[in-house]
HTML snippet that shows the backbone in 3Dmol.js (N, CA, C, O; Angstrom):
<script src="https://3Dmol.org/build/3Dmol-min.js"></script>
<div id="view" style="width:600px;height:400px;position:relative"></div>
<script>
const pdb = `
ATOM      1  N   UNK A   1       5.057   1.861   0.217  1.00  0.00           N
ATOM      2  CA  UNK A   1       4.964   0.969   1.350  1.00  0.00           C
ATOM      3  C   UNK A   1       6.381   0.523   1.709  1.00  0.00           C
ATOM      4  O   UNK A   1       7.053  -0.275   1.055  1.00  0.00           O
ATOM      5  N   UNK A   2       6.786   1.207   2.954  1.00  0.00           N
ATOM      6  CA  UNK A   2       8.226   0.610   3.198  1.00  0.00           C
ATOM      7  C   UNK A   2       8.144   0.323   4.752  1.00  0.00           C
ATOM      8  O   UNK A   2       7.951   1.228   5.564  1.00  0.00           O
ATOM      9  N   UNK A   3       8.366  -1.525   5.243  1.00  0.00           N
ATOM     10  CA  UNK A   3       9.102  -1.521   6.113  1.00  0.00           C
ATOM     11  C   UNK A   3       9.687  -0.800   6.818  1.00  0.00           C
ATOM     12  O   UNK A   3       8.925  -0.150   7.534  1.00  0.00           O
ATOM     13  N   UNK A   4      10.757  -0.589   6.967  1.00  0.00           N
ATOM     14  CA  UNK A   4      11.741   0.390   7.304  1.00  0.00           C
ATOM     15  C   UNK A   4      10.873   1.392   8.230  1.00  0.00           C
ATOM     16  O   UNK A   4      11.180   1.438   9.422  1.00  0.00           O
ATOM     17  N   UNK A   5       9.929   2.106   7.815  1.00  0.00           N
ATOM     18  CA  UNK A   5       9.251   3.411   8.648  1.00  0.00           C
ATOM     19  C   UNK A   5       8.159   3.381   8.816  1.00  0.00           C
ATOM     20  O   UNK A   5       7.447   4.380   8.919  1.00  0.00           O
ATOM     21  N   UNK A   6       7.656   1.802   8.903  1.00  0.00           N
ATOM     22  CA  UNK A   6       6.077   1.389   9.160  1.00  0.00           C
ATOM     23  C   UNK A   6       5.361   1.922  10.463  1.00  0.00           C
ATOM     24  O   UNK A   6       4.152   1.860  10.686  1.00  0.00           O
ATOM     25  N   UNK A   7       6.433   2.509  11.362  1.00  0.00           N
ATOM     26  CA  UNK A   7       5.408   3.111  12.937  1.00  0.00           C
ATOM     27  C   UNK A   7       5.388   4.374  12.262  1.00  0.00           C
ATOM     28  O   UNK A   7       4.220   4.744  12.146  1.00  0.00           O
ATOM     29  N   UNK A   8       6.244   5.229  11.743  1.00  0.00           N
ATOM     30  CA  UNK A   8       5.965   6.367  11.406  1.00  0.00           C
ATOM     31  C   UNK A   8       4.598   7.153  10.400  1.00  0.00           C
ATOM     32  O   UNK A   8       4.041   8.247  10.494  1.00  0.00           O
ATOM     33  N   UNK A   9       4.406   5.824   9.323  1.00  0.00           N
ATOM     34  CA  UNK A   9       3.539   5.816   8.597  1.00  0.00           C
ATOM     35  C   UNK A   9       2.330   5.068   9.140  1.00  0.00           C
ATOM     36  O   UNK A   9       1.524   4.928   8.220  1.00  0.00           O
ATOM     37  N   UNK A  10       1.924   4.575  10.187  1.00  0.00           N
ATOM     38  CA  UNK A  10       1.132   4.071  10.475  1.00  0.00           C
ATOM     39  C   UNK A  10       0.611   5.092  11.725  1.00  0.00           C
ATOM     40  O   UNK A  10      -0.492   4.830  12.202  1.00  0.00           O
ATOM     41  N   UNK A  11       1.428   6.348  12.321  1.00  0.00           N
ATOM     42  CA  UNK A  11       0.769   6.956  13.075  1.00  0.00           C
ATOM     43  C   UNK A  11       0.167   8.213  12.291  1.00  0.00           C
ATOM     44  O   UNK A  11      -0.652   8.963  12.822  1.00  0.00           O
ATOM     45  N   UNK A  12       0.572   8.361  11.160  1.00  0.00           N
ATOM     46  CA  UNK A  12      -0.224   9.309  10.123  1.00  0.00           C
ATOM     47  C   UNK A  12      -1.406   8.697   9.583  1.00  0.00           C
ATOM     48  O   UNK A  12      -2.533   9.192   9.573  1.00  0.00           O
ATOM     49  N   UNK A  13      -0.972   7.317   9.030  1.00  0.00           N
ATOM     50  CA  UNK A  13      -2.545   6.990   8.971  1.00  0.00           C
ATOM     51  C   UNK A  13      -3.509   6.671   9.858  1.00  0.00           C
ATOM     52  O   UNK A  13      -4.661   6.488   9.466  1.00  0.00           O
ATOM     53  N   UNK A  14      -3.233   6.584  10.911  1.00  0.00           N
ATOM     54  CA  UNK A  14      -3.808   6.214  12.276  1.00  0.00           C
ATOM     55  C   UNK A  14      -3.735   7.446  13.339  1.00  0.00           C
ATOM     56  O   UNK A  14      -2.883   7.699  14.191  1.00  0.00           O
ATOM     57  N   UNK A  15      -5.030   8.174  12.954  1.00  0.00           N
ATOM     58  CA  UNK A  15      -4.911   9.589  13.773  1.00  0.00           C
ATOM     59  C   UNK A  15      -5.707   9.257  15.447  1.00  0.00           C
ATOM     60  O   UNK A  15      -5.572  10.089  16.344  1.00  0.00           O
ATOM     61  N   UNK A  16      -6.288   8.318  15.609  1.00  0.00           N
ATOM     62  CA  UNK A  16      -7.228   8.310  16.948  1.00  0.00           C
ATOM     63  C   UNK A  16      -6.248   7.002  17.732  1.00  0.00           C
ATOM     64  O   UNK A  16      -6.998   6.296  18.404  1.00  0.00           O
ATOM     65  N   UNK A  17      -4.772   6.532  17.797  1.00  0.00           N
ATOM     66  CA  UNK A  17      -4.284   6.044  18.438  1.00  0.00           C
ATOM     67  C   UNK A  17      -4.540   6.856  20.040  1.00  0.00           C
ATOM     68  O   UNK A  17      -4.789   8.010  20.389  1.00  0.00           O
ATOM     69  N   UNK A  18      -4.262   5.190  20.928  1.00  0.00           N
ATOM     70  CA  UNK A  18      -4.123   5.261  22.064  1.00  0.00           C
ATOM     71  C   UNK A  18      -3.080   6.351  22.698  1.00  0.00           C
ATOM     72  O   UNK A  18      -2.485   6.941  21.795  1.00  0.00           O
ATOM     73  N   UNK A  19      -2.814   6.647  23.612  1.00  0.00           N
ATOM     74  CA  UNK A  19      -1.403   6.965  24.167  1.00  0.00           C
ATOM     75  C   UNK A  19      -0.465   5.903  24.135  1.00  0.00           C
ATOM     76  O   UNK A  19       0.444   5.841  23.308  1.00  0.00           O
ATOM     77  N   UNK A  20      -0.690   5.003  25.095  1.00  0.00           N
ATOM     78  CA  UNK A  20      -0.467   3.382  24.964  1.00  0.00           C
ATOM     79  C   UNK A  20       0.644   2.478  23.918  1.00  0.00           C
ATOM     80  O   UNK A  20       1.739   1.929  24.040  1.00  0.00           O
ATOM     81  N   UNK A  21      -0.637   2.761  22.565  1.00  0.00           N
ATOM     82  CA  UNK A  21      -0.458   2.456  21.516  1.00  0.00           C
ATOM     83  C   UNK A  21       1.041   2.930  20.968  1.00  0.00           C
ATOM     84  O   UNK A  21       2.001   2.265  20.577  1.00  0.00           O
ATOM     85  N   UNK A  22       0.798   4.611  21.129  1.00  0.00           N
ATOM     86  CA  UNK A  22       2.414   5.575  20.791  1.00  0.00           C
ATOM     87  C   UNK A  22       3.419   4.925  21.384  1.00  0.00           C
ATOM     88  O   UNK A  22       4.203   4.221  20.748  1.00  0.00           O
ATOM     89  N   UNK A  23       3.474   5.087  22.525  1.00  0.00           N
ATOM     90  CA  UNK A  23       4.374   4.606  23.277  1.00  0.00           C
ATOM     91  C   UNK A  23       4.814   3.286  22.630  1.00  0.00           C
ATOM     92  O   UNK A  23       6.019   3.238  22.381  1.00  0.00           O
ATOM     93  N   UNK A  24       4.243   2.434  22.375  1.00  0.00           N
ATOM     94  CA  UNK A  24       4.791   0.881  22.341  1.00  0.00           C
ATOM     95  C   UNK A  24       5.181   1.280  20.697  1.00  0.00           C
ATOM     96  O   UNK A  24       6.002   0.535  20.163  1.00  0.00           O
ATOM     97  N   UNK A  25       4.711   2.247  20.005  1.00  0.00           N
ATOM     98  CA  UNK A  25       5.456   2.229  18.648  1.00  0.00           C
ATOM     99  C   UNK A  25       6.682   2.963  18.846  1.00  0.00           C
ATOM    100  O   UNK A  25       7.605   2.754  18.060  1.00  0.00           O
ATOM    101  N   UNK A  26       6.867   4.041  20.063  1.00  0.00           N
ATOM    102  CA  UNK A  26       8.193   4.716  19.782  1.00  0.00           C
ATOM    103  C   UNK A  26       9.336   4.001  20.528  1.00  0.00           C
ATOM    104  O   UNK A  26      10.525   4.183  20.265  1.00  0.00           O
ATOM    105  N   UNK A  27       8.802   3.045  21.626  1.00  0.00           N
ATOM    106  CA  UNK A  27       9.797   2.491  22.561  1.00  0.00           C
ATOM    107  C   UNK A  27       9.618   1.145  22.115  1.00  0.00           C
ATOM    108  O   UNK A  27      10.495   0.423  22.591  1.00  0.00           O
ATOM    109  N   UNK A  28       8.940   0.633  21.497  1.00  0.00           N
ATOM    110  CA  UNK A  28       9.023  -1.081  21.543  1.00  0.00           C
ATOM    111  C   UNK A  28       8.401  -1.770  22.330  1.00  0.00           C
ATOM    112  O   UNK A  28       7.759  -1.294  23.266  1.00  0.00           O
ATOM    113  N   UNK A  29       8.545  -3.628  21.941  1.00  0.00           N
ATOM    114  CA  UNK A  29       7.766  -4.163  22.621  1.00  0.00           C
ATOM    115  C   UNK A  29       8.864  -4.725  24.344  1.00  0.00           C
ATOM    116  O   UNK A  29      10.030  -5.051  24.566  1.00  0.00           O
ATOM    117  N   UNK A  30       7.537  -4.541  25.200  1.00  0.00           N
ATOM    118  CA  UNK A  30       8.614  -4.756  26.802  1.00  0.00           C
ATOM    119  C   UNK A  30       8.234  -6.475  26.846  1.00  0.00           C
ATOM    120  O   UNK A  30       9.046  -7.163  27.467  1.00  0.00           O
ATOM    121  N   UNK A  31       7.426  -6.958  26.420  1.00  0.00           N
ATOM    122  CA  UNK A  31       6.477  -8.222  26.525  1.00  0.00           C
ATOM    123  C   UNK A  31       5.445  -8.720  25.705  1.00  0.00           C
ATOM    124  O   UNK A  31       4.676  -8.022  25.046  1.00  0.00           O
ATOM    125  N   UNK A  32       5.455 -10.216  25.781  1.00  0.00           N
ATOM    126  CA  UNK A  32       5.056 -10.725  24.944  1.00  0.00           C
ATOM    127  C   UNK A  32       3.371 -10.115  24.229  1.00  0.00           C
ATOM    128  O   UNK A  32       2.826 -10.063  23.127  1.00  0.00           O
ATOM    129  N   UNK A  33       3.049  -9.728  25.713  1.00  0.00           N
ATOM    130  CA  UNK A  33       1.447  -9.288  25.457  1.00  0.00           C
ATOM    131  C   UNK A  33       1.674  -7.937  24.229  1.00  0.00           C
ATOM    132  O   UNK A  33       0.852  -7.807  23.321  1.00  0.00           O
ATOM    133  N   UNK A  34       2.888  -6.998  24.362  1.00  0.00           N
ATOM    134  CA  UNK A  34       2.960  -6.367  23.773  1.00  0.00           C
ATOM    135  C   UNK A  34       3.829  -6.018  22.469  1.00  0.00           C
ATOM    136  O   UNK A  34       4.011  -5.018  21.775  1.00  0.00           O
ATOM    137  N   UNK A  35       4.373  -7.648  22.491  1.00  0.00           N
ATOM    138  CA  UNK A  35       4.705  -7.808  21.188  1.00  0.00           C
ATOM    139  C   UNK A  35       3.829  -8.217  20.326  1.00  0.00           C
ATOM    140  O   UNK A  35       4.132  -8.145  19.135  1.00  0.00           O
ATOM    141  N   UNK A  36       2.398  -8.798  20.752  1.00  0.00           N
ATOM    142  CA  UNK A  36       1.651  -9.218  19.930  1.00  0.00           C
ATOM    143  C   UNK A  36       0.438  -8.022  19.669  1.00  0.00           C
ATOM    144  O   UNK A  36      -0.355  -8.177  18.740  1.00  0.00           O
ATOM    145  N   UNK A  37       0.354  -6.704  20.651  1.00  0.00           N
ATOM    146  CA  UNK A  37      -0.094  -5.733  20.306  1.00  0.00           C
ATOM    147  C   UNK A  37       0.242  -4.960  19.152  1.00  0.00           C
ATOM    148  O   UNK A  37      -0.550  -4.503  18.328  1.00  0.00           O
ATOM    149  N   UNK A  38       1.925  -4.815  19.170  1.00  0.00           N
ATOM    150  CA  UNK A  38       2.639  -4.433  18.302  1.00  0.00           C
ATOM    151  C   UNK A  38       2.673  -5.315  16.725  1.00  0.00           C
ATOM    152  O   UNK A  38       3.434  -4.874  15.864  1.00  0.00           O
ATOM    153  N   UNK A  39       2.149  -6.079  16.533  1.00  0.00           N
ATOM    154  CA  UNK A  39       2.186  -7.226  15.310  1.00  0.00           C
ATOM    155  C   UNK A  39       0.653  -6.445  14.761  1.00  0.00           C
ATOM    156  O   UNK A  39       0.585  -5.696  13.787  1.00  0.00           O
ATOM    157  N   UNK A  40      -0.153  -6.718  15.381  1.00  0.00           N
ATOM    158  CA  UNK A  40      -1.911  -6.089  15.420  1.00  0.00           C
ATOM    159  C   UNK A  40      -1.735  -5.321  14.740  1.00  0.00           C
ATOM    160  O   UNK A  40      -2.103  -5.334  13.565  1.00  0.00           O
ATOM    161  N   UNK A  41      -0.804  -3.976  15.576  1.00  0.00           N
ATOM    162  CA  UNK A  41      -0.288  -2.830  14.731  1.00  0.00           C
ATOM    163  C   UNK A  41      -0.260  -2.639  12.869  1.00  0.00           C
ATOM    164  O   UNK A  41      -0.902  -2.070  11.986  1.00  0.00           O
ATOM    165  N   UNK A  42       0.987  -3.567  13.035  1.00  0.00           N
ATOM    166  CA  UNK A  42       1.753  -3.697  11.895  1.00  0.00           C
ATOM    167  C   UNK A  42       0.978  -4.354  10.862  1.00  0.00           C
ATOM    168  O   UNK A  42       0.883  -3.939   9.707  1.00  0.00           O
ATOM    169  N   UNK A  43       0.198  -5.834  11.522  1.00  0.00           N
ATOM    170  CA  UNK A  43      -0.593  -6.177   9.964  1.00  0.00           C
ATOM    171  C   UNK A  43      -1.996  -4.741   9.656  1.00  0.00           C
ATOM    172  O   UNK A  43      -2.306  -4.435   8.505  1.00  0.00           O
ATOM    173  N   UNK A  44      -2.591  -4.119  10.785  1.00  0.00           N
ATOM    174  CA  UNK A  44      -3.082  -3.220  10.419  1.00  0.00           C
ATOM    175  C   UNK A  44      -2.797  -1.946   9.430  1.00  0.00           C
ATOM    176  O   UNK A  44      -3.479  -1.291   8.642  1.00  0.00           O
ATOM    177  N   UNK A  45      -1.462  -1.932   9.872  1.00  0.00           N
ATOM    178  CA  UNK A  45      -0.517  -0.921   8.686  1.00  0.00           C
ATOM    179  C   UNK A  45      -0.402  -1.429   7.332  1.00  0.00           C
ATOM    180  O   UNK A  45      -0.130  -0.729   6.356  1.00  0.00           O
ATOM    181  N   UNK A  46      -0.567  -2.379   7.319  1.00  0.00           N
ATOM    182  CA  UNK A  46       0.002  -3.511   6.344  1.00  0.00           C
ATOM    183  C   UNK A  46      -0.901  -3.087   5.368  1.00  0.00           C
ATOM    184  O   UNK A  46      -0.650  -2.427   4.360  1.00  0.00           O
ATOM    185  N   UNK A  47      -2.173  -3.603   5.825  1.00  0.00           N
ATOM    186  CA  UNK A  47      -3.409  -3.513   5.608  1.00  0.00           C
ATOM    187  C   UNK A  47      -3.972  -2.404   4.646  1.00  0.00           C
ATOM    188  O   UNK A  47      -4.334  -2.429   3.470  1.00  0.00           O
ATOM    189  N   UNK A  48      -3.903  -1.411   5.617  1.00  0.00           N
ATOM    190  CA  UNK A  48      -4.062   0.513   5.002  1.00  0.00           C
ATOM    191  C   UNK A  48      -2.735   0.746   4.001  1.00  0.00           C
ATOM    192  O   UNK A  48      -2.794   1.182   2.851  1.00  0.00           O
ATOM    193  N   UNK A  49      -2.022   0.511   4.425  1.00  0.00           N
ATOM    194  CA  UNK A  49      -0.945   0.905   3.305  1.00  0.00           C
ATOM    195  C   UNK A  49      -1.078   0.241   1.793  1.00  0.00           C
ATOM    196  O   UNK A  49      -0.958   0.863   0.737  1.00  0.00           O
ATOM    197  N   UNK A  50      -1.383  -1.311   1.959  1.00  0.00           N
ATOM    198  CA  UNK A  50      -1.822  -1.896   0.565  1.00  0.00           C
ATOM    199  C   UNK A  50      -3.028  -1.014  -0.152  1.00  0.00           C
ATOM    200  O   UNK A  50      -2.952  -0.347  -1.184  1.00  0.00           O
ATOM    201  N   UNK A  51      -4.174  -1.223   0.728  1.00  0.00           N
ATOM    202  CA  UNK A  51      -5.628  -0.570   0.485  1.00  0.00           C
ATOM    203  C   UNK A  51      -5.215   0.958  -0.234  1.00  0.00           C
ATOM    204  O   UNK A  51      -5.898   1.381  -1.167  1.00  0.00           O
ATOM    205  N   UNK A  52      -3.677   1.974   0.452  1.00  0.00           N
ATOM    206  CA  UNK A  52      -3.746   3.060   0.084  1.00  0.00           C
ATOM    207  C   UNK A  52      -3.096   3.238  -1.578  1.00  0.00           C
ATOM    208  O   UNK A  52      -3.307   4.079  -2.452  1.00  0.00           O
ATOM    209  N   UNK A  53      -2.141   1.903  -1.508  1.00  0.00           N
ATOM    210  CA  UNK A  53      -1.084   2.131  -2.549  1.00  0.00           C
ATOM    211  C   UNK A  53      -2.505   1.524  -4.094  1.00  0.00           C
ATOM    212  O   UNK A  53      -2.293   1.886  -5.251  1.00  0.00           O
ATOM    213  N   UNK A  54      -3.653   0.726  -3.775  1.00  0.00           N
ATOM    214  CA  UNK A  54      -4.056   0.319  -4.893  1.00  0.00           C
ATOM    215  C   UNK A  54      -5.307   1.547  -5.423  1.00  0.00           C
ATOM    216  O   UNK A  54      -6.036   1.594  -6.414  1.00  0.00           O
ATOM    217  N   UNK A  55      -5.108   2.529  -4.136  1.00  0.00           N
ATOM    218  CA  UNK A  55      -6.268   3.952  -5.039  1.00  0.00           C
ATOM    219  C   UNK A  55      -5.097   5.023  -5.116  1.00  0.00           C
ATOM    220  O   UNK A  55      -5.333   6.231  -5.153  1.00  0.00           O
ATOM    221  N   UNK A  56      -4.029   4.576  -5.133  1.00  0.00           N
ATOM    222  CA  UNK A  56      -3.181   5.700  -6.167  1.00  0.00           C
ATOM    223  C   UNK A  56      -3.371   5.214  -7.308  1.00  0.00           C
ATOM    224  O   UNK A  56      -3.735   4.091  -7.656  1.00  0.00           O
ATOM    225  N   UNK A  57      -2.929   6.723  -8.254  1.00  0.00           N
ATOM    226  CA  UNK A  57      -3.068   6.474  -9.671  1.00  0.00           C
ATOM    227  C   UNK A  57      -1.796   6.138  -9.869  1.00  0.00           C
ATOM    228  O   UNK A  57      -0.951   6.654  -9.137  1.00  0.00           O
ATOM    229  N   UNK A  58      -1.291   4.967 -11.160  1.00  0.00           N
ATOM    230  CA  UNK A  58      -0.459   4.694 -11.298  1.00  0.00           C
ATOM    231  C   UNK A  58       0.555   5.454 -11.642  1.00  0.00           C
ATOM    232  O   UNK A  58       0.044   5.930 -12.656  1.00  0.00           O
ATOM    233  N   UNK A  59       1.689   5.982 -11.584  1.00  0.00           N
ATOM    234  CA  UNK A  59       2.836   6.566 -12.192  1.00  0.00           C
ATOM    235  C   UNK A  59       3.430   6.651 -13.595  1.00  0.00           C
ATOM    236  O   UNK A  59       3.980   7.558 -14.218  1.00  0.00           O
ATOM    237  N   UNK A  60       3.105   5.305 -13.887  1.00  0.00           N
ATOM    238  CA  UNK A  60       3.102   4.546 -15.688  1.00  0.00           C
ATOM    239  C   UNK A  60       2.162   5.326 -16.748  1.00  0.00           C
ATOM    240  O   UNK A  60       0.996   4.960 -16.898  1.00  0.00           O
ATOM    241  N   UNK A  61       2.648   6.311 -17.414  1.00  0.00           N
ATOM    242  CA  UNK A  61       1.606   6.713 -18.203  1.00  0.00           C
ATOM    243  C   UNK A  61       0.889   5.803 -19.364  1.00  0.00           C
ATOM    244  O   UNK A  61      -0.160   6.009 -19.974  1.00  0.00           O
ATOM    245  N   UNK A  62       1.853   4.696 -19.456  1.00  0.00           N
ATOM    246  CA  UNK A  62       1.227   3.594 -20.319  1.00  0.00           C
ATOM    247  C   UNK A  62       0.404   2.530 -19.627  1.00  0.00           C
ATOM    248  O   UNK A  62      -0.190   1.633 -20.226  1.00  0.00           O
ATOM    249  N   UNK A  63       0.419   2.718 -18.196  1.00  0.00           N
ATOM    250  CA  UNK A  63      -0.647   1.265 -17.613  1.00  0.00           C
ATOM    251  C   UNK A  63      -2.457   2.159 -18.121  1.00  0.00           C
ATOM    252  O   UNK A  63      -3.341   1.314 -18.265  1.00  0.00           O
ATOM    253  N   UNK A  64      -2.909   3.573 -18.344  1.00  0.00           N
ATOM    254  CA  UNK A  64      -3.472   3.021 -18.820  1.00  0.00           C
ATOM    255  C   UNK A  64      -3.767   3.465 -19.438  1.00  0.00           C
ATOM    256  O   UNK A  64      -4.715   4.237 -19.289  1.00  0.00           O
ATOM    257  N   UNK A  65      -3.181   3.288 -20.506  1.00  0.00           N
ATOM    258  CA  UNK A  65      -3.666   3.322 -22.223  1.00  0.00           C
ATOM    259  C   UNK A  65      -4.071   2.185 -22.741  1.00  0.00           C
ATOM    260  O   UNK A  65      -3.381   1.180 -22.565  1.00  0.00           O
ATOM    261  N   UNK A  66      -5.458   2.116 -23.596  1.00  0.00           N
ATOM    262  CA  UNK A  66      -6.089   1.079 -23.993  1.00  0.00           C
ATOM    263  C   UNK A  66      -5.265   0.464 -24.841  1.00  0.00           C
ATOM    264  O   UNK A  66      -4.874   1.068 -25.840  1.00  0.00           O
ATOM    265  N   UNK A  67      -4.879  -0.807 -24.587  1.00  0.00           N
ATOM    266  CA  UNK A  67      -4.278  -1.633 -26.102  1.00  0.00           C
ATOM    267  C   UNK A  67      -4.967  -2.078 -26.731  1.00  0.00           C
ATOM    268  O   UNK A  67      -4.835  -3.300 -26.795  1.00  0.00           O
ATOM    269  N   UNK A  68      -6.073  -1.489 -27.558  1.00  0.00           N
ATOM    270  CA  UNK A  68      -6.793  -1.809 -28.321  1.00  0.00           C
ATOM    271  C   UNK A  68      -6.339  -0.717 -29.386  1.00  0.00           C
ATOM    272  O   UNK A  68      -6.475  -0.825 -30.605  1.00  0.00           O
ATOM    273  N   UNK A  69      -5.767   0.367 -28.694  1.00  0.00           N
ATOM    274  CA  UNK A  69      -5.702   1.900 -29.423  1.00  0.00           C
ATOM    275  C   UNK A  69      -4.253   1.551 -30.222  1.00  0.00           C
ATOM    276  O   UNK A  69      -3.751   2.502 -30.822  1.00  0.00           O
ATOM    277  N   UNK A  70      -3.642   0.431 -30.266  1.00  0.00           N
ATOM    278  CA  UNK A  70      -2.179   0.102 -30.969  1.00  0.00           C
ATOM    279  C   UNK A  70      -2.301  -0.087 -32.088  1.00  0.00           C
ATOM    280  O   UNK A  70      -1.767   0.555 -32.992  1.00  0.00           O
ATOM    281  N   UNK A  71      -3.418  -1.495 -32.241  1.00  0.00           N
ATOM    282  CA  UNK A  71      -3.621  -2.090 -33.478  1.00  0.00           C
ATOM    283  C   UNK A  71      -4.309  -1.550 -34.351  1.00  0.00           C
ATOM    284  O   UNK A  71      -5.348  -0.889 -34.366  1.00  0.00           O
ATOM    285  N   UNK A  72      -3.126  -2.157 -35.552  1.00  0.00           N
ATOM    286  CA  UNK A  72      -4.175  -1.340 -36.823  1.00  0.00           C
ATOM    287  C   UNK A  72      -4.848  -1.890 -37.870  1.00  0.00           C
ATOM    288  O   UNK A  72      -4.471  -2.646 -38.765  1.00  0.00           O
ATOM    289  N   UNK A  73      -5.908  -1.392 -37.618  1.00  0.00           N
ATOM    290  CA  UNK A  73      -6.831  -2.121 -38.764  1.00  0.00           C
ATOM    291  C   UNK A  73      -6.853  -2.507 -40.348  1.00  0.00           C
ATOM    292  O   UNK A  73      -7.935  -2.721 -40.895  1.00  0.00           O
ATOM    293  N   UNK A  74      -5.818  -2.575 -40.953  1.00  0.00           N
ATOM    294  CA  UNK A  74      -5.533  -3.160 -41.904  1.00  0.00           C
ATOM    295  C   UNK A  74      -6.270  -4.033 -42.435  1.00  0.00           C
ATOM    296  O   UNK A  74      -6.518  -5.022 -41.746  1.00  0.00           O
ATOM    297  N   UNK A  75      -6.894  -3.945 -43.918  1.00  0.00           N
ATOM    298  CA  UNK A  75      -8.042  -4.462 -44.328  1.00  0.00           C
ATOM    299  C   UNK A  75      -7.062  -5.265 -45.248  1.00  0.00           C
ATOM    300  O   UNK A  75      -6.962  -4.718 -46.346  1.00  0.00           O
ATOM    301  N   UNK A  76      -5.963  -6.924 -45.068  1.00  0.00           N
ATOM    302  CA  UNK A  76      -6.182  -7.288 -46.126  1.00  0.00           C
ATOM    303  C   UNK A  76      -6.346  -8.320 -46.896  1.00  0.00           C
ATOM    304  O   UNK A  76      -6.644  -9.482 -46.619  1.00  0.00           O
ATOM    305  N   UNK A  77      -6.005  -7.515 -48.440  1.00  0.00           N
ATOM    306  CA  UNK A  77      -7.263  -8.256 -49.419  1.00  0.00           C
ATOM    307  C   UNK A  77      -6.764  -9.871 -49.819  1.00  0.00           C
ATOM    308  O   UNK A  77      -5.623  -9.851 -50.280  1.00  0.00           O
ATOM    309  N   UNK A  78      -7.240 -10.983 -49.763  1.00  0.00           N
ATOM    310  CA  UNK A  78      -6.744 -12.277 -50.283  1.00  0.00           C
ATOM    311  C   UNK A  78      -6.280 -12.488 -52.100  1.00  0.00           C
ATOM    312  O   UNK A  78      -5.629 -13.405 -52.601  1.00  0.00           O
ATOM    313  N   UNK A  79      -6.906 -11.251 -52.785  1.00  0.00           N
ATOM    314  CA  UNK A  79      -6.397 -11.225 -53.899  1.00  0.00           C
ATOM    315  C   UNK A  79      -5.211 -10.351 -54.266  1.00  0.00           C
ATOM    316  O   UNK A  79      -5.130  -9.940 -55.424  1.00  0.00           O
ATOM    317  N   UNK A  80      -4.194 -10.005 -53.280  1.00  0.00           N
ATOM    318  CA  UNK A  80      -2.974  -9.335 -53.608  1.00  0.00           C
ATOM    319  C   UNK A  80      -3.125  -8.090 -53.695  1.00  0.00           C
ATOM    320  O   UNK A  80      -2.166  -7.369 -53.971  1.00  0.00           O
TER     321      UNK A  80
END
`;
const viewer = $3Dmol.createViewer("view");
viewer.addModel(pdb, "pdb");
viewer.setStyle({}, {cartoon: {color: "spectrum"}});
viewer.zoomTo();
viewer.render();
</script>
């Protein structure tokens, strides 16, 4: 999820955009009406991009390994 290239990534995830819509992501906003179209946009991107990044699998080969599988069962005895 990066800022930086949020129209670019938001017209891949967003395949049934307007014409409209393109336009105001490749040229910007001309007015207020369409600066607040353009915001719509963006928390919508926002949105899908979070939703996409939490059904990737993590990268961490240790997020998920059970930590139960560490400890060791060591039985001991109170008489030495």
């Amino acid at each position: 999820m990066n800022d930086e290239n949020w129209k670019e990534e938001f017209k891949q995830l967003k395949t049934n955009l307007k014409p409209l819509q393109i336009r105001l992501l490749e040229e910007g906003a001309k007015s207020q009406s369409q600066a607040l179209m353009l915001n719509d946009m963006w928390c919508e991107w926002k949105d899908l991009a979070s939703k996409k990044k939490l059904n990737e699998p993590s990268k961490d080969p240790l997020a998920a390994k059970d930590p139960w599988d560490d400890v060791k069962t060591e039985i001991i005895s109170p008489y030495g």
